[in-house]
N, C-alpha and C positions, 0 to 999 in steps of 0.2 A: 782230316775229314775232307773228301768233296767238296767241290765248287757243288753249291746249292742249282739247281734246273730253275725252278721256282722261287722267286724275291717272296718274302714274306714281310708281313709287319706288325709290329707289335705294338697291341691294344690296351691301354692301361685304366682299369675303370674305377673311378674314384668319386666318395657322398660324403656328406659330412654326417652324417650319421651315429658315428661310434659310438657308444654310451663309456666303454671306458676311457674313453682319451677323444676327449669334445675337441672339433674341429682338428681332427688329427692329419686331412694329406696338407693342412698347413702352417704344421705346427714345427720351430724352426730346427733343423736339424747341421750348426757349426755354421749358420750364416745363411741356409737354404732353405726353403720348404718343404716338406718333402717329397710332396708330391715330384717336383723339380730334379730332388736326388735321386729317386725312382727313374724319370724320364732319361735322364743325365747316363744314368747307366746303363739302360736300354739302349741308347744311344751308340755305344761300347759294341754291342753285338755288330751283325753282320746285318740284322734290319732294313729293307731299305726304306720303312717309314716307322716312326716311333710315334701316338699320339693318343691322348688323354680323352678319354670318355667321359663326361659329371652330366651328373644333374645342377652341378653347383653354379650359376655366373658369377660367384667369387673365385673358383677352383681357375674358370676359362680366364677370366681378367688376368689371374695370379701367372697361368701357363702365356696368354697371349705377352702379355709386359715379359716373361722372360726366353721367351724367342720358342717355347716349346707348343708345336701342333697340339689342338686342341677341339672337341666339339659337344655340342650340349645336345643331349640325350632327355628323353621322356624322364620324370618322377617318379612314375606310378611303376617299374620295372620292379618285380620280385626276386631278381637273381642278377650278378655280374655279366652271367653267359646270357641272359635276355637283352640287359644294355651291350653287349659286344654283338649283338646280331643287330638291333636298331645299328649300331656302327656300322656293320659291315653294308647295310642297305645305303646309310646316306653317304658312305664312302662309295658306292657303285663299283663294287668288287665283286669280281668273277667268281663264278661259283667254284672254282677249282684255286681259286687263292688260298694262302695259308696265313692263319692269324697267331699269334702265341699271347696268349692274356695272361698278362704279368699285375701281380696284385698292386693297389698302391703303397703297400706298407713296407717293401722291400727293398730297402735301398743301398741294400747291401749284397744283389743277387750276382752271381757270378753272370757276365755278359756271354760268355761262349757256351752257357747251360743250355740259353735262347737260343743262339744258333745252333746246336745240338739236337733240340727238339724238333725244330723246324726241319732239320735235315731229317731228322728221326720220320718222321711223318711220310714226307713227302718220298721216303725208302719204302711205305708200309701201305700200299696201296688199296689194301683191303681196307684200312680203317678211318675210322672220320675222327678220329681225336689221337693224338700221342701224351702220353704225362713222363711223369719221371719219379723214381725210388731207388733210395739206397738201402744196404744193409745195417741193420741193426743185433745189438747182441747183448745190450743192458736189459735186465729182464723187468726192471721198472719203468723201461720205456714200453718194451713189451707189452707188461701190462697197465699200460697207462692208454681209457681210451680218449685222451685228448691225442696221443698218435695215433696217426689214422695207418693201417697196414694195407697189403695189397699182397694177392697171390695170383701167378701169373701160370700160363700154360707154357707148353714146350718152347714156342715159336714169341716167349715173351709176351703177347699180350695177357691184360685182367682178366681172369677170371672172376675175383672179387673184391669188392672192398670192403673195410670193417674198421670199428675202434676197438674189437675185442683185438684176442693175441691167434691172428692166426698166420700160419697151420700153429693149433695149439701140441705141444708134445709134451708127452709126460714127465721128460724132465723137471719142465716147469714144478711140477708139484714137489722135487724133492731136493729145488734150488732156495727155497724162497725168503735163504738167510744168506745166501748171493747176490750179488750184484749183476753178473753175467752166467751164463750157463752155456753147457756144450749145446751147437746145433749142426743134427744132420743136414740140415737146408735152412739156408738163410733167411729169417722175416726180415720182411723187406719192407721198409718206412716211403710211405710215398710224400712224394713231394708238393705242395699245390697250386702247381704249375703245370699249364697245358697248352698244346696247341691244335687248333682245329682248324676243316676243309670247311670253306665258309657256305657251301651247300649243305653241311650239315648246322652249319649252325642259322641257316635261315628256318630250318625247320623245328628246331630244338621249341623254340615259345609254343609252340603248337602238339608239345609231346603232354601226355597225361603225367600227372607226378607218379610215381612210383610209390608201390607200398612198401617196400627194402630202402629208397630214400627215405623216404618218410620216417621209418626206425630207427635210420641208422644216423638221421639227419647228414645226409652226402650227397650231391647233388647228381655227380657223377654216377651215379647208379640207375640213374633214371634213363642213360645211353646205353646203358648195358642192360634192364628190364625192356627193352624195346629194340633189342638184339644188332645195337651197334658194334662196335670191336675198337677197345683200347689198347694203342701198341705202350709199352714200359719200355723207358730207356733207363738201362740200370746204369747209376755212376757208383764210384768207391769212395765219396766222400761226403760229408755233411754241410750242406750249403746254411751259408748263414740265416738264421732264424730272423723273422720282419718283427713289425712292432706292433703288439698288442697289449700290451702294459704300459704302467709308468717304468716300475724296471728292466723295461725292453727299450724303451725310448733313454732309459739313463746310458745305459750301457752302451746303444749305438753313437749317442753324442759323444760317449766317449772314448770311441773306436775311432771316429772322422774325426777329431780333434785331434788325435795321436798322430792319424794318419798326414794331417797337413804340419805338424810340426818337424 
């Protein structure tokens, strides 16, 4: 990959919020918090700033005592992408900067995905946002809408997103005692991970919600109902899944545990 033209930095927006896993960016994960294994591996990328967005002053205490960038955002924010635009305002960034908002729950993301994207973006001058999707070919992921799909146009950007199974083919209907099925064209699992031109995201708070968001509960659709342009950067692999369970949180303590013995 290119030398990147453009330094980007990656924005990590973290509440304590979660209902299933209370006070979860710091909850400990082999000796760290997480939020901290998150930032730690941002870090990894090619970034040239890595820093932590909360509404929390535990979150900011917790990042300032361990050396990680950090700043306190509004409460009352509806969305990630609303506190990563208060960021990018009291950060005083160029409207032609590039942000990559990295969730806090992933502290396991591949570091060169982020600079991937970043670079992706900043390739794709038409568009104000880049995300990323792999292939998928399990037809229970398929039809499962907690994965969210993506179908893209020629020149790879979305066309659409969904948690149904699309493009749906009729396969499907005469697999459904398989586990995978043949496919003419790949369904492609998006990733939820993005990077955005912080000119559009000063304007994003001020978009009306979309009635296709609204259905499909996906926030990202509300860029594409108001005719912005998503580039997809397709990989071939499946990036480690974050934590949203307790046994998502078991299994990543016991993945870094492995890892440090």
């Amino acid at each position: 990959m290119s030398q990147l033209a453009t330094p980007f930095t990656v924005i990590i927006p973290a509440r304590m919020a979660s209902t299933r896993l209370p006070n979860k960016p710091l909850l400990d994960l082999a000796g760290q918090p997480m939020i901290i294994r998150v930032a730690k591996q941002a870090q990894k990328s090619k970034a040239q700033t890595v820093i932590v967005a909360t509404d929390s002053p535990e979150i900011l205490a917790v990042c300032q005592r361990e050396g990680i960038e950090a700043l306190l955002t509004d409460t009352t924010h509806r969305s990630g992408t609303d506190r990563l635009a208060q960021a990018a305002t009291l950060l005083k960034l160029d409207d032609t900067a590039i942000i990559v908002n990295l969730q806090g729950d992933e502290p396991l993301i591949e570091p060169g995905l982020l600079t991937h994207l970043a670079a992706h973006l900043e390739q794709h001058s038409d568009c104000a946002i880049a995300t990323a999707a792999h292939p998928i070919n399990k037809l229970d992921d398929i039809l499962n809408p907690n994965v969210v799909k993506v179908v893209c146009d020629a020149p790879h950007r979305a066309l659409y997103f969904s948690r149904a199974a699309i493009p749906w083919q009729r396969e499907y209907e005469t697999h459904t005692e398989q586990t995978s099925v043949p496919q003419q064209q790949a369904v492609l699992r998006h990733i939820g991970l993005y990077a955005y031109r912080v000119k559009f995201l000063r304007q994003f708070p001020a978009l009306t919600p979309a009635p296709l968001e609204i259905t499909e509960s996906l926030e990202q659709l509300r860029a594409l109902w108001h005719g912005e342009k998503i580039a997809v950067l397709h990989t071939h692999h499946t990036p480690a899944t974050g934590v949203d369970t307790p046994e998502d949180l078991a299994r990543v303590r016991s993945q870094l545990t492995s890892n440090m013995a």
